[in-house]
C-alpha positions in Angstrom: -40.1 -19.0 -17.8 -38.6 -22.1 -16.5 -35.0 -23.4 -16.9 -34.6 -27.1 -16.1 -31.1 -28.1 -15.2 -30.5 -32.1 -15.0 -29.0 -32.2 -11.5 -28.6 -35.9 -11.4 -25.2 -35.7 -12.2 -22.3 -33.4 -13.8 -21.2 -29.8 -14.5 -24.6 -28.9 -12.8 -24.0 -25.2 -10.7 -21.8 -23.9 -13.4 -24.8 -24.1 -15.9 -27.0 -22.6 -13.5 -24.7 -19.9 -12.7 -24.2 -19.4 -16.2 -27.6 -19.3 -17.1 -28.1 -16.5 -14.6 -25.5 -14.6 -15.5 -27.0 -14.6 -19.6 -30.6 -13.9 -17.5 -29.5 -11.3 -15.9 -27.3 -9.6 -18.9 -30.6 -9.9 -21.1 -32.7 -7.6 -18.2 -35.1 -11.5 -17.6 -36.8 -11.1 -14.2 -39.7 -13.3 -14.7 -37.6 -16.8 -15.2 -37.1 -19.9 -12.4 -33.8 -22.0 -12.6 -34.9 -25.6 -11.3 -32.5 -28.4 -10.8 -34.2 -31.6 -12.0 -33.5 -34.8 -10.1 -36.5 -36.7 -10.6 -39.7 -37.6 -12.7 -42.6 -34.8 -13.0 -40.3 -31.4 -13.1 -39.8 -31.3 -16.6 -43.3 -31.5 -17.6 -43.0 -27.7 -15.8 -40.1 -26.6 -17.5 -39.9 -24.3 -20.6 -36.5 -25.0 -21.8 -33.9 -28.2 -20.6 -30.2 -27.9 -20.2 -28.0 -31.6 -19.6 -24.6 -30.8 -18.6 -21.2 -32.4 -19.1 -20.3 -35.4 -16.4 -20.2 -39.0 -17.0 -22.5 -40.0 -20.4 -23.1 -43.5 -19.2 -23.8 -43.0 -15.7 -26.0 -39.8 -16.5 -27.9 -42.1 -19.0 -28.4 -45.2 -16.7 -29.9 -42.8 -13.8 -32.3 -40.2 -16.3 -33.6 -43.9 -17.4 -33.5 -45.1 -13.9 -35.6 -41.9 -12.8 -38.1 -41.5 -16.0 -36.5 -38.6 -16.8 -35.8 -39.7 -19.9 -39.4 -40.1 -21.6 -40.3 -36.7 -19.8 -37.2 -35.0 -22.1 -38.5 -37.0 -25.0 -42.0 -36.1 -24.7 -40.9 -32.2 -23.8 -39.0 -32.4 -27.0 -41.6 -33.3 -29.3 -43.1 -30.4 -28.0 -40.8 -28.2 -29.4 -39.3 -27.5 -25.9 -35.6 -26.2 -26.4 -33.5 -28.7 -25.0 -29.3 -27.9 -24.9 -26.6 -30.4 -24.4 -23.2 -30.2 -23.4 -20.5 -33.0 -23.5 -22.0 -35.9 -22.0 -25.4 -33.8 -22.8 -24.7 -33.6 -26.5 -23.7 -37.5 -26.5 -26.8 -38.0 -24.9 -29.2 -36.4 -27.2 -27.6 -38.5 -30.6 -29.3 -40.9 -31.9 -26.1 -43.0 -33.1 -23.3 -43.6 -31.1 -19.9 -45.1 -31.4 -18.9 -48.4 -30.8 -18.1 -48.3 -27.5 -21.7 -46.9 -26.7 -22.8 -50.3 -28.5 -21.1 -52.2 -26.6 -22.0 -51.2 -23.5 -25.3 -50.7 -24.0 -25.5 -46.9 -23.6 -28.8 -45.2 -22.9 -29.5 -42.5 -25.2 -32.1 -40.0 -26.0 -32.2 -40.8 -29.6 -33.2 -37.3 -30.4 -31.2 -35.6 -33.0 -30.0 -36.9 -35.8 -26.2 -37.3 -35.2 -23.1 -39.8 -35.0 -21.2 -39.5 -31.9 -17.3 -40.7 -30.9 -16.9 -40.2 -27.1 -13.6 -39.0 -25.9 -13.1 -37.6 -29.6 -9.9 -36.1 -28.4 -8.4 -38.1 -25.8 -8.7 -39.4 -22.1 -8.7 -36.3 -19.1 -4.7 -35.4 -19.8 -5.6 -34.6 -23.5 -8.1 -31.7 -22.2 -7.4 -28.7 -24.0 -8.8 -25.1 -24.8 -9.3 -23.2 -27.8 -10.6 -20.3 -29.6 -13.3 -21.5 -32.4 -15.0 -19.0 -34.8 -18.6 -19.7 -34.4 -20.5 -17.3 -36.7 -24.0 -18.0 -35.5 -22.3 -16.5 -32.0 -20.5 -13.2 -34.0 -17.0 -12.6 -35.0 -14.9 -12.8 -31.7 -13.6 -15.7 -31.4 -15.2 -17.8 -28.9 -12.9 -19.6 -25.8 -13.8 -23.4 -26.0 -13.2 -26.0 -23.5 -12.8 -29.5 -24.5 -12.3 -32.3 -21.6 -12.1 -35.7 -22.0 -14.9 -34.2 -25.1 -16.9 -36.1 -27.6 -17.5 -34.7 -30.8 -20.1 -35.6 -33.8 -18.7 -37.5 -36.9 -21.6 -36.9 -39.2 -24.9 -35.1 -39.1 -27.9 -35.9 -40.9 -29.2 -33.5 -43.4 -31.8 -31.2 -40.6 -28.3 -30.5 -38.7 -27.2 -27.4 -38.7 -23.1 -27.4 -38.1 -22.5 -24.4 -35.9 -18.5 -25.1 -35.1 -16.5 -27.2 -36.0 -12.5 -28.5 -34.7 -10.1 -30.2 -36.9 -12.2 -33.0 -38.7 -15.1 -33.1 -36.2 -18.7 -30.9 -35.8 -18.0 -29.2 -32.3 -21.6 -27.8 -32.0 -24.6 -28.2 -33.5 -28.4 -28.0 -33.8 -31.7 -29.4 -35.0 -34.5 -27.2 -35.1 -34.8 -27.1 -31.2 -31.9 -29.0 -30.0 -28.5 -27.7 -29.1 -25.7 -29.8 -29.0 -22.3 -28.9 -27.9 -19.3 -30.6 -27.2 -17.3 -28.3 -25.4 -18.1 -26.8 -21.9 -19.5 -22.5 -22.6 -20.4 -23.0 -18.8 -17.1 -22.8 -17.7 -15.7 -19.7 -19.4 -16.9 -16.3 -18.6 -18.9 -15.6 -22.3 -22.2 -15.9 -22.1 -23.1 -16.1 -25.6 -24.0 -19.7 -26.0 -26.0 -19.3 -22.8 -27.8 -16.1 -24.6 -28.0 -18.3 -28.0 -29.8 -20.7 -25.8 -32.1 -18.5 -24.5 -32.9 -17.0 -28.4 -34.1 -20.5 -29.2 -36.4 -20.6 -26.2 -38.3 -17.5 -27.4 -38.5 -19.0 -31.2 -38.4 -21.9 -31.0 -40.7 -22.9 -28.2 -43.9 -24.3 -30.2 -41.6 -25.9 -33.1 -42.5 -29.8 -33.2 -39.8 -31.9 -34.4 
């Protein structure tokens, strides 16, 4: 197996540590963690994660690099692809008005509203336990900075957490979307969740 990480920009090492750590807990030996930074690596890879950083700037380069239509194409092969922060932002297909305005790059993959900085600028970061059933009954230790979150969901969404008015995390068949950072806590289970969908879900076609 193959792991892509985008390594263009963001909350790159702590994913692939992450991921390593939820490898190594689940007894994997036969798997490849590759950081992606340019055209023709994705094609390769068997699962995609884009990390949290700076949505605009992450988007402007993936296009700049043709990264884009590789995680397009990868996802129309049913290839799991997870996105946190500026990596669920990202993947929407709708974004706010500010992404409008600016002219914001997105994937246009799953079927969601987005409002960036849902809950504030940098100094309004905040963490949180959030009961996420799909992930069991502990509680699970949510970080939120400078987050997004998704305002409405079209009817293949599944809503896997939500916070206050918003969905928190989310998925569509093979996509993953959350807006918090797992990477950055010490539970592994969205990491392992992950890794679930890429053993069921890897010949779905959207």
């Amino acid at each position: 197996m193959i792991i892509g990480v985008i390594a263009i920009q963001g909350n790159v090492e702590e994913h692939i540590e992450a991921l390593e750590r939820a490898l190594n807990e689940r007894g994997e030996r036969d798997f490849t963690i590759r950081r992606i930074k340019r055209a023709g690596i994705v094609p390769e890879c068997d699962a995609v994660v884009i990390p949290g950083g700076e949505s605009t700037t992450l988007g402007r380069l993936m296009k700049i690099e043709g990264v884009d239509e590789e995680i397009r194409d990868a996802t129309a092969r049913g290839v799991p692809v997870m996105g946190t922060c500026a990596g669920l932002i990202l993947l929407s297909k709708h974004g706010d008005r500010t992404a409008e305005r600016t002219g914001q790059s997105l994937l246009g993959l799953m079927d969601t509203w987005v409002l960036r900085n849902a809950f504030g600028r940098q100094q309004e970061s905040f963490e949180t336990p959030l009961q996420i059933p799909a992930l069991g009954n502990k509680p699970f230790h949510a970080v939120f900075i400078r987050a997004p979150a998704i305002t409405r969901t079209g009817k293949n969404v599944e809503t896997l957490a939500a916070f206050n008015e918003y969905t928190v995390a989310a998925r569509q068949k093979n996509l993953l979307a959350i807006a918090f950072h797992p990477e950055l806590t010490g539970d592994s289970r969205f990491h392992h969740y992950f890794l679930d969908t890429c053993r069921t879900e890897g010949s779905t076609v959207l």
